[in-house]
C-alpha positions as CSV (number, residue, x, y, z in Angstrom):
1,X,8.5,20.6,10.0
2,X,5.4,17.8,9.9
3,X,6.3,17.5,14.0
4,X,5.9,20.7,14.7
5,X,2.9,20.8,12.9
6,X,1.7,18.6,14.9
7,X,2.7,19.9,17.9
8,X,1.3,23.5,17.5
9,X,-2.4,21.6,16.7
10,X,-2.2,18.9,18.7
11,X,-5.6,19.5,20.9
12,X,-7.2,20.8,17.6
13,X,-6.0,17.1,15.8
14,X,-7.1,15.3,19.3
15,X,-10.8,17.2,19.1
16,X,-11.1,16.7,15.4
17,X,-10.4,12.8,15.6
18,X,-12.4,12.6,19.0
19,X,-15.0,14.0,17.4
20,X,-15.1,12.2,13.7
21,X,-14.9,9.3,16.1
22,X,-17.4,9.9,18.9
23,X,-19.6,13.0,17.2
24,X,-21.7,10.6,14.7
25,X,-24.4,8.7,15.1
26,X,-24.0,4.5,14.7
27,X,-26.3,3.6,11.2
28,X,-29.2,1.9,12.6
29,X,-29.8,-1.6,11.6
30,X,-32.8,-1.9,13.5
31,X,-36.0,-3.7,11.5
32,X,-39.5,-4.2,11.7
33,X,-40.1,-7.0,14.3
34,X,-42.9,-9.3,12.4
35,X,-42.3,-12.1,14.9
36,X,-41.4,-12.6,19.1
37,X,-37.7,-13.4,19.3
38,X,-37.7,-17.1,20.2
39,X,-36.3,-17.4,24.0
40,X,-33.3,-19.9,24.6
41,X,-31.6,-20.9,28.2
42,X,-27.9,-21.7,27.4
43,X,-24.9,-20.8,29.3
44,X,-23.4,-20.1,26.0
45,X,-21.8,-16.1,25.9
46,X,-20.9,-14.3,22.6
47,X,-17.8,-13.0,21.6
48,X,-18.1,-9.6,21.0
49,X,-16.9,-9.4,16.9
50,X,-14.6,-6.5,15.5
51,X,-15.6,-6.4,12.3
52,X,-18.1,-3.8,11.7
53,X,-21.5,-3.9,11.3
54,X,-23.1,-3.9,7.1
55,X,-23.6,0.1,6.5
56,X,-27.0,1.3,4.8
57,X,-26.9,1.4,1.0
58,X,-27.0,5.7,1.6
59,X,-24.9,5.5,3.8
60,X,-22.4,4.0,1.3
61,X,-22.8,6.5,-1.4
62,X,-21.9,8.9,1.4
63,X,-18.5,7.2,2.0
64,X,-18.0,7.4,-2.4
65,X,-19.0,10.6,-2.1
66,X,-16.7,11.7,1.0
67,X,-14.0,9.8,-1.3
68,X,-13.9,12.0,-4.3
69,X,-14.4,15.1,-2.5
70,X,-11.0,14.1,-0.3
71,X,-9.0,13.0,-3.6
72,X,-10.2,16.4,-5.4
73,X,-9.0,18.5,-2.6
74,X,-5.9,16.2,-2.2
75,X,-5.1,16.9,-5.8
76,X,-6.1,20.6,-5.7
77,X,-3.6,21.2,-2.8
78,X,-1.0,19.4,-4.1
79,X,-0.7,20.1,-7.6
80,X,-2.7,23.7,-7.4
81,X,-2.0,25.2,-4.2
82,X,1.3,23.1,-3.4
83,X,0.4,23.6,0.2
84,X,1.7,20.6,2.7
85,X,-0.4,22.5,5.7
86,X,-3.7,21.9,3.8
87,X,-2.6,18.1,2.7
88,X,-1.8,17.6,6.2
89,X,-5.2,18.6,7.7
90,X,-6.7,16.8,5.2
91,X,-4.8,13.8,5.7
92,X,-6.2,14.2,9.7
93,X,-9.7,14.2,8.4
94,X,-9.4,10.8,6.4
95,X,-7.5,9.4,9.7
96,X,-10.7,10.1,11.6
97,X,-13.0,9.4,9.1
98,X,-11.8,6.5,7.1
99,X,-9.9,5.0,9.6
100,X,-11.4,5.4,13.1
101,X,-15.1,6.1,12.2
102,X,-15.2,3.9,9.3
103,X,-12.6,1.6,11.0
104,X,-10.6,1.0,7.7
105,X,-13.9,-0.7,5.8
106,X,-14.4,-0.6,3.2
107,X,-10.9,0.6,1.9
108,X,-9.3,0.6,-2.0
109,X,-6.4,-1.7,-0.4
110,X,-8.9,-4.4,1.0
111,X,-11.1,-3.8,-2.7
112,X,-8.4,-5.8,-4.3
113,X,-9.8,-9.0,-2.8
114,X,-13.6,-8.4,-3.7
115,X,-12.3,-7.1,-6.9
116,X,-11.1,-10.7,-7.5
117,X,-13.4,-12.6,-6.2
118,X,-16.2,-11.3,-8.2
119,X,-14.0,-12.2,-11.0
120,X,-13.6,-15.2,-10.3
121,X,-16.4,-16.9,-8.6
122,X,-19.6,-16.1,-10.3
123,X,-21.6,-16.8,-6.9
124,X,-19.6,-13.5,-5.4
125,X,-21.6,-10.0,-6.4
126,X,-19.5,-7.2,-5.6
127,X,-21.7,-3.8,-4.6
128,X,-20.8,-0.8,-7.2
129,X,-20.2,1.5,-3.9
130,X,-16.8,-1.0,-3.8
131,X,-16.3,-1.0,-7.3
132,X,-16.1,2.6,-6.9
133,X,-13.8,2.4,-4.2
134,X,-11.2,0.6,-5.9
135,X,-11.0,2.5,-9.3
136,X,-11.7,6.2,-8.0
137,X,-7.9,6.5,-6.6
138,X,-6.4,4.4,-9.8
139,X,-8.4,7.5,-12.4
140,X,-7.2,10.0,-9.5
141,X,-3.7,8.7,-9.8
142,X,-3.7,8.5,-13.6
143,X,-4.1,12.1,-14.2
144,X,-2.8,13.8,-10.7
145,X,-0.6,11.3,-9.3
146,X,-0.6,9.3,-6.1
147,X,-3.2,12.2,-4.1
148,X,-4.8,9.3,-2.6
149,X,-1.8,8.3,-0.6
150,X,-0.7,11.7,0.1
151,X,-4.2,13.0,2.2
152,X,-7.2,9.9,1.6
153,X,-5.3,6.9,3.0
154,X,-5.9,6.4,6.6
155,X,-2.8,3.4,6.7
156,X,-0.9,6.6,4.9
157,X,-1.3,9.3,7.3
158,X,-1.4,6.9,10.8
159,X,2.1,6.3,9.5
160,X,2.9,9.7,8.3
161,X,2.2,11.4,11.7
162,X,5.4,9.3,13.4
163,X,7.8,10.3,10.9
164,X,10.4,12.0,13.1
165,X,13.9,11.5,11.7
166,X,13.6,9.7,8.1
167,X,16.9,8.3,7.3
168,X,17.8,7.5,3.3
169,X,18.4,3.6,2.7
170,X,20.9,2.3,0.2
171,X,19.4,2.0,-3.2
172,X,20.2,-1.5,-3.3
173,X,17.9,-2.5,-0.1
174,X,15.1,-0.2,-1.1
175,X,15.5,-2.1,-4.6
176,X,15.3,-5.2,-3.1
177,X,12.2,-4.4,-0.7
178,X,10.5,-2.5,-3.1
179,X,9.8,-6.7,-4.8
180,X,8.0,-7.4,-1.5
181,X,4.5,-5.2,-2.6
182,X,4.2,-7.4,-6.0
183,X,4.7,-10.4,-4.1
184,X,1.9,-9.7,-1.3
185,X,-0.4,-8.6,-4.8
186,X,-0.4,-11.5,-6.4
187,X,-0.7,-14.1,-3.3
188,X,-3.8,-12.0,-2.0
189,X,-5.0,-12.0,-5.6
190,X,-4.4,-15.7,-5.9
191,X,-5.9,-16.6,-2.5
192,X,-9.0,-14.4,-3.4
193,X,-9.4,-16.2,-6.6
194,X,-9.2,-19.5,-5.4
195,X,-11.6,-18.3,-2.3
196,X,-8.6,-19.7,0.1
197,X,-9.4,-16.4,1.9
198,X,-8.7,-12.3,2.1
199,X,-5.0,-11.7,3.1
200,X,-4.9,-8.3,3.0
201,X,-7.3,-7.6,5.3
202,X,-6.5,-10.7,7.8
203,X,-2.6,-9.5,8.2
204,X,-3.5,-5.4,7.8
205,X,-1.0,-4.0,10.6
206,X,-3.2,-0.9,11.5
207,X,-7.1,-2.3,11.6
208,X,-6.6,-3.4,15.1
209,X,-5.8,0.4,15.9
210,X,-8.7,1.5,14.0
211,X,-11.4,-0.3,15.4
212,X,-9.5,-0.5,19.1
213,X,-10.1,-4.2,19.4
214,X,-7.5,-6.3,17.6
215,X,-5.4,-9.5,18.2
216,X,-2.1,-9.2,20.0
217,X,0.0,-10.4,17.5
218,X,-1.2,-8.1,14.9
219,X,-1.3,-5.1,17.0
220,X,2.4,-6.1,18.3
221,X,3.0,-5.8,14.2
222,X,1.3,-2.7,13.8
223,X,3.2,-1.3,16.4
224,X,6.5,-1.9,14.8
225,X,5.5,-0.5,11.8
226,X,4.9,2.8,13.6
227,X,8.0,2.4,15.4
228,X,10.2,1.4,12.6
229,X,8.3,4.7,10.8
230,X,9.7,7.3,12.7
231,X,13.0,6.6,11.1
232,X,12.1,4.6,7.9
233,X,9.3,6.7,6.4
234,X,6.3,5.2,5.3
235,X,7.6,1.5,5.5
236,X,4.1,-0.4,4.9
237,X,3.5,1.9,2.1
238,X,6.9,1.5,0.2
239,X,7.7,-1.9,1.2
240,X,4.4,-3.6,2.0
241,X,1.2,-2.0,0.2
242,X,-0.2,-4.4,-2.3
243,X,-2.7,-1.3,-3.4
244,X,0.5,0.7,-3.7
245,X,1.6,-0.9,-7.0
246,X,-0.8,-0.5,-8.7
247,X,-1.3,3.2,-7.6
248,X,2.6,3.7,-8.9
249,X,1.7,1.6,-12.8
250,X,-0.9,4.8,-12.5
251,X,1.2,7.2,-11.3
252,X,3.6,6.9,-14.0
253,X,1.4,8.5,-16.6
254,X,-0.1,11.3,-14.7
255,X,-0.5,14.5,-16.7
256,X,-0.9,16.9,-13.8
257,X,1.9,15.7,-10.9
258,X,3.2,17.8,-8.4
259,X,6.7,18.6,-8.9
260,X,9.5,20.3,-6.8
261,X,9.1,23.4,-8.5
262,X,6.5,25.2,-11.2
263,X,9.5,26.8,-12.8
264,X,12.8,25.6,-14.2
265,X,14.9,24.2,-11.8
266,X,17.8,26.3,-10.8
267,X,19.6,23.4,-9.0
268,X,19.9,25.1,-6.0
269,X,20.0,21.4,-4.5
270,X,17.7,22.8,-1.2
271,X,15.5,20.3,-1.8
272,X,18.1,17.3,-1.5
273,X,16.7,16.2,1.9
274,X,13.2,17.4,1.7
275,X,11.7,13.9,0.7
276,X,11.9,11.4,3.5
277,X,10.5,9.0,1.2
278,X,13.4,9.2,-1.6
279,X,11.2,10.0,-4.4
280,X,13.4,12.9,-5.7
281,X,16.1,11.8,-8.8
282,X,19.1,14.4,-8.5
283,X,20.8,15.6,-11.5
284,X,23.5,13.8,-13.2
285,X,25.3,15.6,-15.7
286,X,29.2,15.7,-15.4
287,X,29.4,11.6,-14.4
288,X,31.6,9.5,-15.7
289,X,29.5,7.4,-19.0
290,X,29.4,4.4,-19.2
291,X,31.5,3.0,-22.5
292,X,28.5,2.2,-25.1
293,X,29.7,-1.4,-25.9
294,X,29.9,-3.0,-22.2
295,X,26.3,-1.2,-21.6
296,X,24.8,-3.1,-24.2
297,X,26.4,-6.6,-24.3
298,X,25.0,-6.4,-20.1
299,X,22.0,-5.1,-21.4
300,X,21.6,-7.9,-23.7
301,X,22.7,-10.3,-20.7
302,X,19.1,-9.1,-19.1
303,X,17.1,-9.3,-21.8
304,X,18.5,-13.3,-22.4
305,X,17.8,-13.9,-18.4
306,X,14.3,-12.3,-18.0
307,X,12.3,-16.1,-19.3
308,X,14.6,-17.5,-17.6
309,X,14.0,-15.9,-14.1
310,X,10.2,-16.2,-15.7
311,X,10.4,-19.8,-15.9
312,X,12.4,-20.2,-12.3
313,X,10.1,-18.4,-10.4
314,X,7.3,-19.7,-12.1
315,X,8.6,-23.0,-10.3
316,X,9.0,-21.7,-7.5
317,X,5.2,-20.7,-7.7
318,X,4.3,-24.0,-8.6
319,X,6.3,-25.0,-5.9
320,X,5.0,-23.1,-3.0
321,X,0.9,-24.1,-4.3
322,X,0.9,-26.8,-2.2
323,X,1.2,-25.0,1.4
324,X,-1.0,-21.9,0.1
325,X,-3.7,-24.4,-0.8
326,X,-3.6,-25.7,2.8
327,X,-5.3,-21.7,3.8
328,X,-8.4,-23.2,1.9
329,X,-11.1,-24.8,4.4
330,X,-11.8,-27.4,2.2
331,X,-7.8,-28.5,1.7
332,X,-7.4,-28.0,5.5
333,X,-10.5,-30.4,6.4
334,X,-9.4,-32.9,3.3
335,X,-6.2,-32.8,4.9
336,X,-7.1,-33.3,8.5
337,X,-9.6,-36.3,8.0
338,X,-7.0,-38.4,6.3
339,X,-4.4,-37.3,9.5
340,X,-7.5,-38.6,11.7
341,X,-7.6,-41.9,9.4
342,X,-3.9,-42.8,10.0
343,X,-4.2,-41.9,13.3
344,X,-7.1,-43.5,15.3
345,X,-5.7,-41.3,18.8
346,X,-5.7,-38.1,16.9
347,X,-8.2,-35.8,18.3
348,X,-11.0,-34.6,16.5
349,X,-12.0,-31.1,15.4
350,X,-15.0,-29.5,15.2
351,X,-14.6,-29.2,11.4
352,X,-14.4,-32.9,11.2
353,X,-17.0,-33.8,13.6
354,X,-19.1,-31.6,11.3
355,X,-18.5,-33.2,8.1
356,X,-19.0,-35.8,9.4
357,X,-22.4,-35.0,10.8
358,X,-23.1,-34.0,7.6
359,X,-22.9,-37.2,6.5
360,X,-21.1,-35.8,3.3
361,X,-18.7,-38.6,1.5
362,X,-14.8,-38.3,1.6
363,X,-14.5,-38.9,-2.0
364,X,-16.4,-35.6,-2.4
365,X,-14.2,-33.6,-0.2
366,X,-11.0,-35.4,-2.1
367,X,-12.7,-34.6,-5.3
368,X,-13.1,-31.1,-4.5
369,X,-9.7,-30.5,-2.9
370,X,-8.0,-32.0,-5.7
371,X,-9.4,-29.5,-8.1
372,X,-8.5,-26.4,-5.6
373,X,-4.8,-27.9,-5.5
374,X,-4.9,-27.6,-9.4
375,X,-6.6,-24.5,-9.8
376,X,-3.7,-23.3,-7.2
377,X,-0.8,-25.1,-9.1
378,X,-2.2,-23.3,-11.9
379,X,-2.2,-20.0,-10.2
380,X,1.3,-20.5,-8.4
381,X,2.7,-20.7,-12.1
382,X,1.1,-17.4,-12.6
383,X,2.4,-16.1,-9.6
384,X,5.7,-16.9,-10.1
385,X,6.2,-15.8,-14.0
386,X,4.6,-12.7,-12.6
387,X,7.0,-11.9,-10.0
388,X,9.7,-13.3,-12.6
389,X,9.4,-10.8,-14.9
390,X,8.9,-8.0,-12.2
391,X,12.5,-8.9,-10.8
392,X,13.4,-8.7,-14.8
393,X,12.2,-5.9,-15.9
394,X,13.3,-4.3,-12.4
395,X,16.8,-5.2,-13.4
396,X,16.9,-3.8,-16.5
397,X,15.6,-0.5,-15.1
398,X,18.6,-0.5,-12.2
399,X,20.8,-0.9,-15.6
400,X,19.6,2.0,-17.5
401,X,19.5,5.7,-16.6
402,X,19.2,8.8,-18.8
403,X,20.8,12.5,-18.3
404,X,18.6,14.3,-16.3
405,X,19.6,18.4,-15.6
406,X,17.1,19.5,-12.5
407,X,15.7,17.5,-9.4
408,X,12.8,15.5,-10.3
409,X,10.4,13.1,-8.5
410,X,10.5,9.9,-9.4
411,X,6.1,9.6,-10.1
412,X,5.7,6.2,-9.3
413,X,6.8,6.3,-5.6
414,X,6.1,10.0,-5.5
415,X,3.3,10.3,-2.2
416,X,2.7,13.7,-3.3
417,X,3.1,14.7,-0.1
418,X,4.2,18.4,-0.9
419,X,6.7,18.3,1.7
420,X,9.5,19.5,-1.4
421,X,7.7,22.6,-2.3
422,X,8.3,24.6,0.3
423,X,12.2,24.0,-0.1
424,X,11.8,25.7,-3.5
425,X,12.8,29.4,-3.3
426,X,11.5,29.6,-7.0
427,X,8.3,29.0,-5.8
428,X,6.2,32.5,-5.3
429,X,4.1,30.9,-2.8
430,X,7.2,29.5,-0.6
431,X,9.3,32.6,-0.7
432,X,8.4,34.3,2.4
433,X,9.7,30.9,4.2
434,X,13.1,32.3,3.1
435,X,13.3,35.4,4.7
436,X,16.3,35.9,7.8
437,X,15.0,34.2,10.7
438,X,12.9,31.2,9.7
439,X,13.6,28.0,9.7
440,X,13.4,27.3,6.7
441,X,16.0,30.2,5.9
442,X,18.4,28.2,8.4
443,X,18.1,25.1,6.5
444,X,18.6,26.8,3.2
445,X,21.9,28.2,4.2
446,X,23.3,25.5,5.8
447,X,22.6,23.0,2.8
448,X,24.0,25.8,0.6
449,X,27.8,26.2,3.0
450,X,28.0,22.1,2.8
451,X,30.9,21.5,0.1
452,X,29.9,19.6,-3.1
453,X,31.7,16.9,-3.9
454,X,33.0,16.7,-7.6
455,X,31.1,14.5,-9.8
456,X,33.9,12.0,-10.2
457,X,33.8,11.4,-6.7
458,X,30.6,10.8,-6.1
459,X,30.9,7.1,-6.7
460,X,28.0,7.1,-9.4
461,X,28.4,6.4,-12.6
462,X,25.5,7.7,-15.8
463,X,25.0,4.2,-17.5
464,X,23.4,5.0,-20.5
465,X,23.2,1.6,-23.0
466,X,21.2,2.9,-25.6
467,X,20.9,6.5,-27.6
């Protein structure tokens, strides 16, 4: 249904993004000129640089602004109007504005990183326009849900316009992926905090797009994103996002979420295949239970291994501190003088052959990397007891479920896309998509002639370990 969207509007889309792109006028930068530029002769040429260029303080209040009225909307026409036509257009709009106007900066994914540093390094100031950036779609997602990825992310919608035929992964590899987000968090959040640099924004797959300039490699990786999207929806945003996880711990407690259908569910099951993201629990009343006493003696068996994966992956952390501390300039230039002092034929670099000009002492530089390789080892024990107890509690949650009568989405991976409410014949503002003819009536009766299987056959079991 998205595709054909797309299809019908696809010079309106094209003008709309050519002219959020093209349309506005470049912030001037320009000063007062209180001196003659000084003339120099050298042969020397600048690279042109892809990072854009410092924005005017009112200019960033604009982007706040532009923000909050786009997660309002988002959460008005998801939760409100339940309309995936208006989310859509308004998921355009942030494509052209956010991403190719803006060209993905500043972003609430990238935030993460200043977020950190200003934490942690009291030279680092962080302006309240980012500030605002990174904790308006966190309060957006604790009282509506995850609006920001449905319409106000640009890496969102540049992947949600590909999505042609979404297949459903097993749980156990979307279970297994799903580990990869918290692992990306807290390495960015440890390289930011130890100033050993922004990963985020260094290995984002889609800022190459954006800004139409880019590195080959990452450009190569964007594209396979796309391409890997048009089958597996979404798959930096369920697999990848670092921003994502924390958007979900939101998510969870959201008073107002869009759900399937405003009245009781009828279990019609119409809206089995709606989500191409596998947000949607089905019902699971008839299984087979799982006998009481095995449930709990395995449950116990997870609670007894969670320090211990704790503790393992904590060194594993510790482990790993050494090569992440090497992505610190001062580690890497501590690292390559004593290479060039064992080695009197090693070539120099120009780092070198400025420290050295510098006439700054190697004990210095030793001092000072030794105390980043601690403050890392320190860190990669963090890390590690973090993604520990992730893996735990993750386990325990596979282990558990409770009875559940109607389709539900599942809120924390829940894009709130609104793609399920127009399956929902209960829904007064969906009907008319039923009527003979449409496709949606198709759909609807050839989901409703497929035989069900009985529950005993299904293959899933309701394992339910405590009362």
């Amino acid at each position: 249904m998205i595709l054909s969207l797309f299809k019908k509007n696809a010079i309106f889309a094209a003008v709309l993004l050519l002219g959020v792109y093209l349309g506005w006028p470049e912030s001037s930068q320009a000063g007062e000129m209180r001196f003659p530029a000084p003339e120099f002769v050298s042969e020397y040429t600048f690279p042109e640089t892809t990072i854009p260029e410092p924005t005017q303080e009112w200019q960033q209040w604009v982007d706040v602004l532009v923000l909050a009225t786009t997660l309002s909307l988002g959460a008005l026409f998801a939760i409100k109007l339940r309309t995936r036509k208006g989310l859509f257009w308004l998921m355009l709009f942030s494509l052209g504005y956010f991403g190719f106007y803006k060209q993905g900066c500043v972003c609430p994914i990238g935030s993460i990183q200043n977020v950190t540093m200003s934490i942690f390094n009291v030279h680092y100031a962080i302006p309240v326009t980012v500030m605002i950036f990174f904790l308006l779609p966190l309060a957006y997602s604790l009282f509506f849900g995850r609006v920001f990825c449905a319409s106000v992310c640009a890496l969102g919608a540049i992947q949600d316009l590909v999505v042609l035929k979404p297949i459903q992964l097993p749980k156990k590899v979307t279970t297994g992926l799903s580990m990869i987000p918290y692992i990306y968090l807290g390495t960015a959040v440890l390289l930011s905090a130890t100033n050993a640099g922004m990963a985020i924004c260094k290995y984002d797959p889609f800022i190459g797009f954006f800004r139409l300039n880019g590195h080959a490699p990452y450009l190569y990786l964007g594209a396979g994103f796309l391409l890997v999207g048009m089958f597996v929806a979404r798959p930096y945003c369920r697999f990848f996002c670092p921003y994502g996880v924390l958007l979900g711990w939101m998510s969870r407690f959201a008073r107002w979420h869009l759900s399937i259908t405003p009245t009781v569910c009828i279990d019609c099951r119409l809206c089995e295949e709606s989500c191409p993201f596998d947000a949607i629990d089905k019902p699971n009343e008839g299984l087979t239970k799982e006998d009481r006493h095995s449930g709990a003696h395995r449950l116990g068996y997870l609670f007894v291994m969670v320090p211990v994966l704790i503790l393992l992956c904590g060194w594993i952390g510790y482990r790993m501190a050494e090569p992440l501390s090497r992505q610190h300039r001062t580690v890497a230039l501590a690292e390559q003088i004593v290479l060039e002092k064992q080695d009197s034929n090693m070539p120099t670099t120009i780092e070198s052959d400025t420290f050295r000009a510098k006439g700054q002492t190697e004990e210095d530089l030793f001092s000072k990397a030794a105390q980043i390789r601690s403050r890392m080892s320190t860190g990669g024990w963090l890390l590690g007891g973090f993604i520990g107890l992730v893996f735990g509690v993750k386990l325990i949650n596979v282990s558990l479920s409770r009875t559940q009568v109607g389709y539900e989405v599942r809120k924390s991976d829940c894009y709130s896309c609104g793609r399920c409410c127009s399956y929902c014949p209960s829904d007064d503002m969906h009907r008319p998509n039923f009527v003979p003819g449409t496709p949606e009536f198709e759909a609807s009766q050839a989901i409703l002639l497929q035989p069900q299987a009985p529950a005993e056959k299904s293959g899933e079991k309701e394992k339910v370990t405590m009362s």
